[in-house]
C-alpha positions as CSV (number, residue, x, y, z in Angstrom):
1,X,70.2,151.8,89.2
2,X,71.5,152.4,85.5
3,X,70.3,154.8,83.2
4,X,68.7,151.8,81.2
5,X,67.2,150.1,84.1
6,X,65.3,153.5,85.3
7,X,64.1,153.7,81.8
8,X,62.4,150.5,81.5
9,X,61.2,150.6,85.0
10,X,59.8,153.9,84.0
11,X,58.1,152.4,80.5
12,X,56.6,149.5,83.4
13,X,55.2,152.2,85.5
14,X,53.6,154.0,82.4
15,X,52.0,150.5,80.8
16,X,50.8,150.3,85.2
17,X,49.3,153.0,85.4
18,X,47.1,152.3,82.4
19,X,44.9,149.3,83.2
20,X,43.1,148.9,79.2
21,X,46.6,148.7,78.1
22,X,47.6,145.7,80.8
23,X,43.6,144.0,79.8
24,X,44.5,144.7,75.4
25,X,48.1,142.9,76.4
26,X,46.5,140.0,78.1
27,X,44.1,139.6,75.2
28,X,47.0,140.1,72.8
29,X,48.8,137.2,74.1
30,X,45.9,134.8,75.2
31,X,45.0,135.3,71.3
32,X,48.6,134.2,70.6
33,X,49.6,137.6,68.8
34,X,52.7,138.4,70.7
35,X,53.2,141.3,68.3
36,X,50.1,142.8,68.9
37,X,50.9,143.0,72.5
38,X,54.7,144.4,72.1
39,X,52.8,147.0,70.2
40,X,50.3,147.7,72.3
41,X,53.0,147.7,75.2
42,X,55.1,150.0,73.5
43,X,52.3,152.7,72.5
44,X,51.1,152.3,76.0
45,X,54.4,153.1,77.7
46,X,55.2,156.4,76.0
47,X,52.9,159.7,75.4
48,X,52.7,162.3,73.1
49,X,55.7,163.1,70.6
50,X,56.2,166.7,71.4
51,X,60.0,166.5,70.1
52,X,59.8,167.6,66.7
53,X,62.8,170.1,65.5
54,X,62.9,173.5,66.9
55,X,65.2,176.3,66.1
56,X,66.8,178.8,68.5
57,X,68.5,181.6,66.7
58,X,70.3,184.9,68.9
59,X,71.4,186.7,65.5
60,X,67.0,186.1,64.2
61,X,65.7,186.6,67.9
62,X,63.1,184.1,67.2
63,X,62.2,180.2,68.4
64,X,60.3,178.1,65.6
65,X,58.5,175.4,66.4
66,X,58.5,172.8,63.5
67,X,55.1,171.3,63.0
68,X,54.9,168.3,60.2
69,X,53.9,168.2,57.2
70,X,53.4,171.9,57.2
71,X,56.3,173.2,55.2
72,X,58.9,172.4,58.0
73,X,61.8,171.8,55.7
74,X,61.3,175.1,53.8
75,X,61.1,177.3,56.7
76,X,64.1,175.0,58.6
77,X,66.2,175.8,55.7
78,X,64.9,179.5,55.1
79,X,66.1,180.0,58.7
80,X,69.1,178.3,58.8
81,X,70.1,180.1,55.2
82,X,69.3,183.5,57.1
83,X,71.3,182.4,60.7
84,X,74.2,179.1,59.8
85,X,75.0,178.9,63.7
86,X,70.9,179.1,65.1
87,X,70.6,176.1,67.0
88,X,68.5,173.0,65.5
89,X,67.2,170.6,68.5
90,X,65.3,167.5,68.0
91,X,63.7,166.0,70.7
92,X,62.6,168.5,73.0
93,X,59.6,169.9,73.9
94,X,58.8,173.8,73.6
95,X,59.3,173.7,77.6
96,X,62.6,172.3,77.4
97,X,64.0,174.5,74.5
98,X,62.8,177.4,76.9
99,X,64.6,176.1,80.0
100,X,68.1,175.2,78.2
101,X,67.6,179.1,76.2
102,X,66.0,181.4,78.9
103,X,66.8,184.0,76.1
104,X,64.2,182.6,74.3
105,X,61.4,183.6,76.6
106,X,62.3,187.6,74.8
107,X,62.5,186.0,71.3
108,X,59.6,186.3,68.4
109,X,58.1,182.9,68.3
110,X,56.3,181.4,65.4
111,X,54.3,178.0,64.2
112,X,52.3,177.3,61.0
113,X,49.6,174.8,60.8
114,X,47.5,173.6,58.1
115,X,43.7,172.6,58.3
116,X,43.9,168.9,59.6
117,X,41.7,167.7,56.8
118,X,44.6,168.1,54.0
119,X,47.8,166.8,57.0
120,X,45.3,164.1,57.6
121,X,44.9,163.3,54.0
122,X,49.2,164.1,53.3
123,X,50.0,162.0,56.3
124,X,47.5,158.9,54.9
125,X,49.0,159.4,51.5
126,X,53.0,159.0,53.0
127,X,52.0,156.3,55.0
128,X,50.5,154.6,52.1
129,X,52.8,155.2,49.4
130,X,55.9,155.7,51.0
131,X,57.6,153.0,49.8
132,X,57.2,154.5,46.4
133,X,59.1,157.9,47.1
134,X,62.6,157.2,47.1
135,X,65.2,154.8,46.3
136,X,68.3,153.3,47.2
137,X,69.5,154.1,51.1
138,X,67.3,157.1,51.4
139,X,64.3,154.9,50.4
140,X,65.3,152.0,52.5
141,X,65.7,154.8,55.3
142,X,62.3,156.1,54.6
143,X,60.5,152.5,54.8
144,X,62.3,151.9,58.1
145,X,60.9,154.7,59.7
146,X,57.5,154.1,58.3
147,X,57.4,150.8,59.5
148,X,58.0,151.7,62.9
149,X,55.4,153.9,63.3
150,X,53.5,150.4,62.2
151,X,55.3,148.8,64.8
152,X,54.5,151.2,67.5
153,X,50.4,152.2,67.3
154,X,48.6,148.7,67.4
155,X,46.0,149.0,64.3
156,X,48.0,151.4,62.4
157,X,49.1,149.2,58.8
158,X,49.9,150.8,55.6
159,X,47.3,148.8,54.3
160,X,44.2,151.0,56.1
161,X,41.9,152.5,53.6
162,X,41.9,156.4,54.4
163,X,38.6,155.9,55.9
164,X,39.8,153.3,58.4
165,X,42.8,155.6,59.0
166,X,40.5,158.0,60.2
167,X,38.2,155.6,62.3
168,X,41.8,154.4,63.9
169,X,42.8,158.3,64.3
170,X,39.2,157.9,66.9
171,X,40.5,154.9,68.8
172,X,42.5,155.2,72.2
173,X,45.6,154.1,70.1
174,X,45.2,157.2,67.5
175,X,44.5,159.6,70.3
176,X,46.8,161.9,71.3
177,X,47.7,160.2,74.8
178,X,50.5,158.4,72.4
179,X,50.6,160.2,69.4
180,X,53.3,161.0,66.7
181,X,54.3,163.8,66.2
182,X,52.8,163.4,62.2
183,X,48.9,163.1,63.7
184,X,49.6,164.5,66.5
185,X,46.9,167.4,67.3
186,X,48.5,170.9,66.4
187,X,47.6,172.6,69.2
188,X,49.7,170.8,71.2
189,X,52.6,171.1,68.8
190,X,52.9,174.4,68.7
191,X,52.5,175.3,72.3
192,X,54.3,175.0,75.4
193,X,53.1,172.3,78.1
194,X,51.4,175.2,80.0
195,X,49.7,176.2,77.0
196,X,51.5,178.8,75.7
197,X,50.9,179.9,72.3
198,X,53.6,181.1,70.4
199,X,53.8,184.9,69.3
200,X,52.6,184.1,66.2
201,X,50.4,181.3,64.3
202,X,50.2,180.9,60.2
203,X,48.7,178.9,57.6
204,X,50.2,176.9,55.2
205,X,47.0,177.5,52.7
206,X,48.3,181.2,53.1
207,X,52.2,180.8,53.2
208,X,53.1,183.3,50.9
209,X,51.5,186.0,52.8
210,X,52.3,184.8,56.6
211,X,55.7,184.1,55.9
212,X,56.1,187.3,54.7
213,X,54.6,188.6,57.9
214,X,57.4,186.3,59.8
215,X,60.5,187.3,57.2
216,X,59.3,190.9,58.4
217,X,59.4,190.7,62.3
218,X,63.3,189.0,61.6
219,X,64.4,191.6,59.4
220,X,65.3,188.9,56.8
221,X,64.8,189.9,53.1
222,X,61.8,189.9,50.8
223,X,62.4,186.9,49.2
224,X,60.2,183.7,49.0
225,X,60.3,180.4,50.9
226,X,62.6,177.8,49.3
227,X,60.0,175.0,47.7
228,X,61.1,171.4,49.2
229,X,58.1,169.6,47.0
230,X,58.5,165.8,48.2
231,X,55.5,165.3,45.4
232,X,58.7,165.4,43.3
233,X,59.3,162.1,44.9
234,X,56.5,160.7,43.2
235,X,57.9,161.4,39.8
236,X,59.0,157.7,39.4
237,X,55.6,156.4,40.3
238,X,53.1,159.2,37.7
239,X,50.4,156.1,38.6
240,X,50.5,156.3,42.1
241,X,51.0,160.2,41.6
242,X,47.7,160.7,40.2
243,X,45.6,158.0,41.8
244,X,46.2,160.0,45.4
245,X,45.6,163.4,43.4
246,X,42.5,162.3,42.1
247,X,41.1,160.0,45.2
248,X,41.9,162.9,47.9
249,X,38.6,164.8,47.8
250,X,36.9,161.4,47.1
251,X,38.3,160.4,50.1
252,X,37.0,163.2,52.5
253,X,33.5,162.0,52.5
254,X,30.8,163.4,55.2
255,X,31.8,160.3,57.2
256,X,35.3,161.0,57.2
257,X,35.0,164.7,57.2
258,X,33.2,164.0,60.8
259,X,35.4,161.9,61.9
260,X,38.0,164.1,61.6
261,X,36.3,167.0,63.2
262,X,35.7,165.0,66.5
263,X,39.1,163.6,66.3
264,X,41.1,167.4,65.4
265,X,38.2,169.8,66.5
266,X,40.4,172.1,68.8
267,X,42.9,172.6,65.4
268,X,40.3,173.2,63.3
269,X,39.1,176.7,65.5
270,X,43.2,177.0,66.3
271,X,42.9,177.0,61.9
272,X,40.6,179.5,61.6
273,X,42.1,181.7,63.8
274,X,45.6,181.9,62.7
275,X,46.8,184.0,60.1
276,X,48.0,187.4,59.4
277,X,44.3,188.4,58.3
């Protein structure tokens, strides 16, 4: 059997094994919304997006683990300024970085997370306004990839109100059973499938400090992070700029704030215990 015939027998075996996903495909198509159900099949035959960059480096003796919307590109490119040949990898889990660099299991390893109210909140706000924050081939790159995440997570539209983002992040579809690696919970970001934490977890709310405590460990100089502020995307769009300024804490009413707690409850203890304090 070819490569491409084990995978989608393997994607058949995954929608299977899931009955609600077969009954919501049924539905899908006896309500004639054929995209609905190639949506909901394609959610249901994946899982978790536990692929997001990590970085290897021998010269550093350290494995990062990129976690979105947390600073990644400043720390990817305060590492990579510090060590040219570390080794970037996309698509692999923590477990599999580990058993393609056994070396690794000796390294300092590291993770920042930020409190899943504001990712929540950054990740709405992107969603919403993305086609606002570039132009040209970057910005038609940008709205591809957005719109694919629309294509993948049945009830996830650019359209949903932050308070039916957060009602969707609560449905089967917004759990992390299938999640992207953007709402996916933290927790399982940053560790290794057998849960594994790494060596050492900061904040973003406290980045100046905690990186510090990581430039430390690697012997790398006393210098700050490099800024990457994609807010300066929003320079072209001032309107759109201060409408999501202004509506954020509007937005993270006691309903919401709820619903986020039972939706990201693990992160928020794994946020109040990381830190160098």
């Amino acid at each position: 059997m070819s490569s491409g015939l084990r995978s989608k027998a393997s994607r058949l075996a995954a929608i299977a094994s899931r009955p609600f996903a077969v009954k919501d495909i049924l539905s899908a198509l006896a309500r004639g919304e054929t995209g609905e159900a190639r949506r909901v099949a394609r959610a249901a035959s994946g899982g978790p997006d536990l692929g997001a960059e990590k970085i290897v480096s021998r010269k550093l003796r350290c494995l990062w683990t990129c976690n979105p919307k947390v600073a990644s590109r400043s720390i990817m490119s305060a590492l990579l300024e510090a060590d040219p040949d570390a080794r970037v990898l996309r698509g692999r889990s923590i477990s599999e970085v580990r058993a393609m660099h056994p070396e690794a299991a000796e390294y300092f390893s590291f993770a920042f997370v930020r409190h899943p109210f504001g990712r929540a909140l950054s990740f709405h706000r992107e969603l919403h306004f993305a086609h606002q924050l570039c132009r040209g081939e970057q910005r038609r790159a940008k709205r591809a990839k957005r719109q694919d995440l629309f294509a993948r997570f049945p009830g996830l539209a650019r359209t949903l109100s932050f308070d039916a983002f957060c009602r969707w992040l609560n449905t089967r579809y917004g759990s992390d059973d299938f999640a992207d690696r953007h709402f996916l919970s933290q927790r399982l970001q940053i560790r290794s499938e057998d849960g594994r934490p790494p060596d050492f977890v900061g904040r973003l709310e406290n980045i100046e400090t905690d990186w510090q405590v990581v430039a430390d460990k690697l012997g790398m100089p006393a210098r700050p992070l490099p800024l990457f502020n994609t807010m300066a995307g929003w320079r072209a769009a001032p309107a759109a700029l201060k409408e999501a300024r202004t509506a954020a804490a509007g937005r993270l009413t006691p309903a919401n704030r709820a619903l986020l707690e039972a939706r990201y409850d693990a992160d928020c203890i794994l946020f109040q215990a990381a830190g160098a304090a």
